[in-house]
C-alpha positions, 0 to 999 in steps of 0.5 A: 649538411646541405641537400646536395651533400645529402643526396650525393652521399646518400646516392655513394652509399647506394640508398635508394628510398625516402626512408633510407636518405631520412635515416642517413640525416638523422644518423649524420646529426646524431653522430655529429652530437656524438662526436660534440659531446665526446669533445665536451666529455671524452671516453672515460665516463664510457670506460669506467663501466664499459657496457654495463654503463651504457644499460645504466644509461638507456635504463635512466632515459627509460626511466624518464617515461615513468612520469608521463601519464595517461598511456593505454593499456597497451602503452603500460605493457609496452613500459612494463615489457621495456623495464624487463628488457633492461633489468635482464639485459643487466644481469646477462649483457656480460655473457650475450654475442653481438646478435643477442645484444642486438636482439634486446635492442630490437625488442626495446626500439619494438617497445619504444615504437608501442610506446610513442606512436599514440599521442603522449604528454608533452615532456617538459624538461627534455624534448622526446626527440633528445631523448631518442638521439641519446638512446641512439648514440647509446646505441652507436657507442655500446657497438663500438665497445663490442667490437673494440673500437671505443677510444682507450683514453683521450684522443687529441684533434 
């Protein structure tokens, strides 16, 4: 995507600061990694377990930070607090409305920020910024299975 594709959507959509024309970047990339890995994939591997699959899968990239050593006091609780979201988010997501779903996903992206806004290990097997964009499209995905959106089966392009 060029700058002035971004500045006239950006403009279209009404966004009027630095922040909201970065987030419509990064929105933009993700869903184009959304859409690349869909293709490679398709829908089934979301199917099979609906919801409760994708707290499995933001559970796996959670569990990722375990390893990394030499977070503070702080960074420990903001992890401990994040395993507690994710385990109760397993057991009730089944009986949550989409404003609750969304309140555990703010509590998680709160601990997540705890997390990473001091300076951190270096991850080897993965960059930290992947692993931010899976979460996302987790995110985008768990939304579009709420509200029914999600593709039933294969779509032909």
């Amino acid at each position: 995507m060029t700058e002035e594709q971004l500045q006239e959507w950006a403009g279209g959509l009404g966004l009027k600061t630095i922040a909201g024309r970065e987030a419509l970047r990064v929105a933009i990339e993700n869903v184009q990694l959304l859409d690349k890995k869909q293709r490679d994939y398709g829908p089934n591997n979301i199917n099979a377990y609906g919801l409760f699959g994708c707290v499995v899968r933001i559970t796996d990239k959670t569990e990722r930070f375990k390893n990394l050593k030499g977070f503070d006091s702080e960074q420990k609780k903001a992890l401990k607090r994040l395993r507690e979201i994710t385990k109760l988010f397993e057991k009730e997501w089944h009986k949550l409305n989409l404003l609750q779903t969304l309140d555990f996903l703010d509590d998680a992206v709160t601990q997540f920020r705890v997390l990473f806004t001091k300076r951190r290990k270096v991850v080897v097997n993965e960059k930290l910024r992947d692993t931010f964009r899976d979460i996302s499209n987790i995110g985008i995905i768990a939304l579009l299975l709420d509200s029914g959106k999600w593709p039933a089966r294969e779509e032909e392009t």
